[in-house]
N, C-alpha and C positions, 0 to 999 in steps of 0.2 A: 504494500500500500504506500502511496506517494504521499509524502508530506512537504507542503508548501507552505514555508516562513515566512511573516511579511518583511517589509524590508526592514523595518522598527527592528524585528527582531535579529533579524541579520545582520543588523550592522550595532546591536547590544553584543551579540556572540564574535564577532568580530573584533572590537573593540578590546574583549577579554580573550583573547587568545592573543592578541599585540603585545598586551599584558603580561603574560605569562612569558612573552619573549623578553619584555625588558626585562624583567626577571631571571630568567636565560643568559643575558647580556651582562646582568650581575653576580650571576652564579660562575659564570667563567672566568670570571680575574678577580673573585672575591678572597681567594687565599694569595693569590700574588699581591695583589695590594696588600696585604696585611701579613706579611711570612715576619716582617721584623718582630712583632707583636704577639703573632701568634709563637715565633719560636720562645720567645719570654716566657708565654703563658703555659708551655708545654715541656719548658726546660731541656730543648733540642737544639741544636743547631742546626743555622738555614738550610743546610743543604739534607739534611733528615726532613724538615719539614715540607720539601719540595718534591720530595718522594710522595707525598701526601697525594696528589696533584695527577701520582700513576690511578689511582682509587678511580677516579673520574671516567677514567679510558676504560679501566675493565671491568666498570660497573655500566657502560653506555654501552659496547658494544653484544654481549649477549642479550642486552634486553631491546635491543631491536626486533631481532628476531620472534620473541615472545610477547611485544607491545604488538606488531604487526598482526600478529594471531588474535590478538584480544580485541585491538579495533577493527578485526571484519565479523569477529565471531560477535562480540558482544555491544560493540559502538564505541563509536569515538568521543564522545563525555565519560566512560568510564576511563578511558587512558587519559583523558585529559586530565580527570581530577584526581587519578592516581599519580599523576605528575606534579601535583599541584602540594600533594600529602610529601612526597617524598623531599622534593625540592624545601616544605617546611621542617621536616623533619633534619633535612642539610642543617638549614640556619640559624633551628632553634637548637640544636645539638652543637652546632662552633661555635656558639656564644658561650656556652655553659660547658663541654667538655675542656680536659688538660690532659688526655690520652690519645697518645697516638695511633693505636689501634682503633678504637671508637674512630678517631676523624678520620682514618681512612675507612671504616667502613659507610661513614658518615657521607665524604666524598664518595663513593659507592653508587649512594642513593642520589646523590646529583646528577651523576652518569646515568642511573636509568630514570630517573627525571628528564632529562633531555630528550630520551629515546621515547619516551611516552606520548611529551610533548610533540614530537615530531610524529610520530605514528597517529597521532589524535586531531593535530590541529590540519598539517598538510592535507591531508584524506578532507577534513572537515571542509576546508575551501576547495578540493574538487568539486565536494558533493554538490556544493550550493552552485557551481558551475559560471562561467565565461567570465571569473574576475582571478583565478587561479594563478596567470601569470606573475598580474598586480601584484596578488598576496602576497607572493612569494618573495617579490621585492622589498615588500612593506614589512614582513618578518625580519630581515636582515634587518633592514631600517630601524625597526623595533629593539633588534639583540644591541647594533650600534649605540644606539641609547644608552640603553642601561650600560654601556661598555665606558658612555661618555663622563655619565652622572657619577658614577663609582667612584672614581679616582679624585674628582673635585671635592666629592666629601670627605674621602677618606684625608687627603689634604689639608683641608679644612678642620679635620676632627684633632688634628696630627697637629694641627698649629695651636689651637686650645687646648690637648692634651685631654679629649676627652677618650671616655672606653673605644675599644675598637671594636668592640661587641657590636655598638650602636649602626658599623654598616652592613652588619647583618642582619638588626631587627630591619631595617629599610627591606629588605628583600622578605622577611617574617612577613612585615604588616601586610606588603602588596598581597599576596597572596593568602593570608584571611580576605581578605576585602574582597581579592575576588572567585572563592571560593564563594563567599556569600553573592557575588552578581552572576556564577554560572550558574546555582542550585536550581530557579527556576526558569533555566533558556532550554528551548526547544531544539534538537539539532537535526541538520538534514537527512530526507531518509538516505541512505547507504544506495549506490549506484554499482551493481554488480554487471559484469561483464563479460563476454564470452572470451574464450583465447582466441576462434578466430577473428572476436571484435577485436582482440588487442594486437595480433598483428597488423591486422588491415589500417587503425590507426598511427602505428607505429613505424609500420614499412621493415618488421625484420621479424624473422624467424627463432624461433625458442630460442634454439642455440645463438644467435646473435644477440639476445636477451642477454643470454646468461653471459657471453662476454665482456658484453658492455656494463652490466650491473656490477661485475668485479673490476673491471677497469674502476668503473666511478667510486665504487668502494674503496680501493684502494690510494689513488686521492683524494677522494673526502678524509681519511684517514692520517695521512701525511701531513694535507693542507691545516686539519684542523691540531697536529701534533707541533706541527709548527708556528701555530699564531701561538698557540698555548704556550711554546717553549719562550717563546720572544715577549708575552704578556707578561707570563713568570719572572723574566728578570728584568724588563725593560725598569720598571720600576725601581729597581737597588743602586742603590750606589756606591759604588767602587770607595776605599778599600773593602767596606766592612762583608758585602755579597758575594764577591769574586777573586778573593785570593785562593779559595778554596779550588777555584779551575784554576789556577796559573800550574 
């Protein structure tokens, strides 16, 4: 059965899934802005604390596979607000842990937060249909953000010397907030497809699927192992971050 959203609501559901990317855009450099602080808090040195950071990687990349299951089988509001639980469960658990085990498995749940996020929202702007390109742009645009805001307050907090806790309730709050504006959005129904619909729109054969989905895998992979490496230390400043590589 087809379900048709008005636009009000479409562009309510919308709004909170941008959301959820600036959040995203926070959740990625929120332990590099703060490695000096957190090593304090955790009585480790930087370069222990940046191992932290692996947690992310190998908690995102098998729950792709298991979000992807979850958002055909059961919809894309539950991965979305499974993503929404875990990414809290990130922020309010680095505020208040001083284990390094806990925050790596803390960062864990970031990683499959992402993968949630991605499994949940992406599909969800198929659904709603011919604005899918756009999204996609406005997602980036969205992680930007929060990639932008982050560093200015951590900055800022660093210059009054306040907790550094507090730029992680920023990321806590957003996501109560809108966990409480998805509870009652409607999402679109789920657009199922034949495989020879999908070659025919696609122009390639299983097998050409499967190359190219690993090829892009594979760079997606790299690309995002090396913003991360360059976010993590762009922020340190020599001597205190980097005598440790010389």
């Amino acid at each position: 059965m087809t379900q048709t959203l008005s636009s009000n609501m479409q562009r309510r559901l919308s709004i909170s899934l941008y959301i959820n990317y600036i959040v995203h855009g926070i959740g990625l450099i929120i332990i590099a802005q703060n490695m000096q602080a957190l090593s304090a808090s955790w009585h480790a040195p930087v370069a222990t604390v940046s191992l932290v950071l692996s947690g992310v990687g190998l908690g995102r990349f098998p729950a792709y596979f298991l979000f992807g299951f979850i958002a055909d089988r059961y919809g894309r509001k539950v991965c979305i607000n499974v993503g929404m639980v875990l990414y809290l469960v990130f922020f309010a658990g680095m505020m208040l842990t001083h284990s390094l085990p806990i925050a790596y498995a803390l960062a864990m749940c970031a990683g499959a937060a992402n993968s949630a996020f991605d499994a949940g929202s992406y599909t969800t702007f198929a659904d709603l249909g011919g604005k899918a390109k756009a999204s996609n742009v406005l997602i980036k645009a969205a992680m930007s953000l929060g990639e932008f805001i982050l560093p200015i307050f951590v900055a800022y907090s660093e210059g009054i010397g306040a907790w550094y806790g507090w730029s992680f309730a920023i990321g806590a709050a957003l996501l109560v907030i809108n966990l409480i504006l998805v509870a009652p959005l409607k999402f679109p129904a789920i657009q199922h497809h034949t495989e020879a619909e999908v070659e025919k729109a696609q122009g390639l054969s299983k097998t050409k699927r499967w190359i190219a989905t690993i090829a892009l895998a594979m760079y997606g992979y790299t690309s995002m192992g090396l913003m991360i490496w360059f976010t993590q230390w762009i922020s340190c400043m020599p001597p205190k971050c980097y005598t440790f590589l010389i």
